[in-house]
C-alpha positions in Angstrom: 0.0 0.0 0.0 1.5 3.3 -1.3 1.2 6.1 1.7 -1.7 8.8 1.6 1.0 11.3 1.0 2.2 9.6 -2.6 -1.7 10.1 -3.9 -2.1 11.8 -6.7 -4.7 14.8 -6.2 -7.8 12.8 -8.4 -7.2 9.9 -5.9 -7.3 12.3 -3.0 -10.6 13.6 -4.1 -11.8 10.3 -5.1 -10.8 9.0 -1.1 -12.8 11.7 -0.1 -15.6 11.7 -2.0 -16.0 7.8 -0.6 -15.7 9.0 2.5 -18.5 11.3 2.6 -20.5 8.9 0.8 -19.7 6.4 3.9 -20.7 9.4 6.3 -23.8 9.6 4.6 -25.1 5.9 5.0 -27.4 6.6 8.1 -29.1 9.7 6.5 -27.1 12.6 8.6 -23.2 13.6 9.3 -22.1 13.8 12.7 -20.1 16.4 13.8 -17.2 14.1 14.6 -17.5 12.7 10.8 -17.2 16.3 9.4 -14.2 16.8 11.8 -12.8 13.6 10.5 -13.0 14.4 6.9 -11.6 18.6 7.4 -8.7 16.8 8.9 -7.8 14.5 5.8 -8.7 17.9 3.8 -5.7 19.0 5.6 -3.7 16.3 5.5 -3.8 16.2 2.2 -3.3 20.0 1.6 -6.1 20.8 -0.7 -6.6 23.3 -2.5 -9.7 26.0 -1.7 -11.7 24.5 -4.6 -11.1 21.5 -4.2 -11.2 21.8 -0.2 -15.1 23.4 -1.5 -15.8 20.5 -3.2 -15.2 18.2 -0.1 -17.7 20.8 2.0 -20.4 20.3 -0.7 -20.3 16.4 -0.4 -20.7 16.9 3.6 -23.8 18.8 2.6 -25.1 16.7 0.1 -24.3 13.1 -0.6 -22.6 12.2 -3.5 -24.2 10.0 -5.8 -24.3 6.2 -5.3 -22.6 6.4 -8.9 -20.0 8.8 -8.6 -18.4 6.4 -5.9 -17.2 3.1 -7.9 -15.1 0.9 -6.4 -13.4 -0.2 -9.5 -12.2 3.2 -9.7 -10.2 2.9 -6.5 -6.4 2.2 -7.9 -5.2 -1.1 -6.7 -2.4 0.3 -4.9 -4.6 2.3 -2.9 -7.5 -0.1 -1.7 -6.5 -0.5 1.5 -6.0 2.7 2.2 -10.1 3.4 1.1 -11.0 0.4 3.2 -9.1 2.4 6.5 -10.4 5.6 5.4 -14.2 4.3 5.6 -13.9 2.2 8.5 -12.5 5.2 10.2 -15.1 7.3 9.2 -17.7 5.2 10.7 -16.3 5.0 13.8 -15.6 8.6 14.0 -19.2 9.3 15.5 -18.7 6.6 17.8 -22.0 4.8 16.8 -21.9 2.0 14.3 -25.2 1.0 13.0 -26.0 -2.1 10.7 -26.2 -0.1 7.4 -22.5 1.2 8.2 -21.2 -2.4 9.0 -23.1 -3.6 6.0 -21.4 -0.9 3.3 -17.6 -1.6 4.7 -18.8 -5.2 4.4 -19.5 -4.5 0.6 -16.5 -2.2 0.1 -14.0 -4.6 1.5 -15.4 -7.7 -0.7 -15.5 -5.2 -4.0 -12.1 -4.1 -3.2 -11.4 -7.7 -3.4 -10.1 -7.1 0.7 
């Protein structure tokens, strides 16, 4: 698994954009999950755009489409499995829907 830090700025995004999907799966964010997500904004360094962009997907979901796993390099799948898990732990509360959408991530990661 290639460190967050070698991630190329699309992958970045696309990390992020799964992980607000994952925030998303029991209908609301938690504070803690927005808190989560602003920190990997700034571990990553984004850019105000693209820092925007992240903000508008804690708003809004994205869509169920715009999140394919077979996107996800293969040198980075583990890295999207962690980044989800942690996610939905961030609020402290995991409920089945959560469990049930790692569950899926992991076997179409092939993890």
């Amino acid at each position: 698994m290639k460190p967050l830090s070698q991630m190329s700025r699309e992958h970045r995004l696309l990390l992020l954009k799964f992980v607000c999907a994952f925030a998303w799966v029991d209908l609301q964010v938690h504070e803690a999950e927005r808190s989560f997500v602003r920190r990997l904004v700034r571990r990553f360094g984004l850019d105000a755009d693209d820092a925007d962009q992240v903000e508008q997907w804690l708003l809004v979901s994205p869509s169920p489409g715009s999140v394919d796993p077979s996107d996800v390099p293969l040198e980075h799948r583990q890295a999207f499995i962690e980044a989800a898990r942690a996610v939905i732990f961030a609020d402290g509360e995991v409920d089945t829907e959560e469990r049930q959408q790692l569950e899926r991530l992991k076997a179409a990661l092939g993890s």
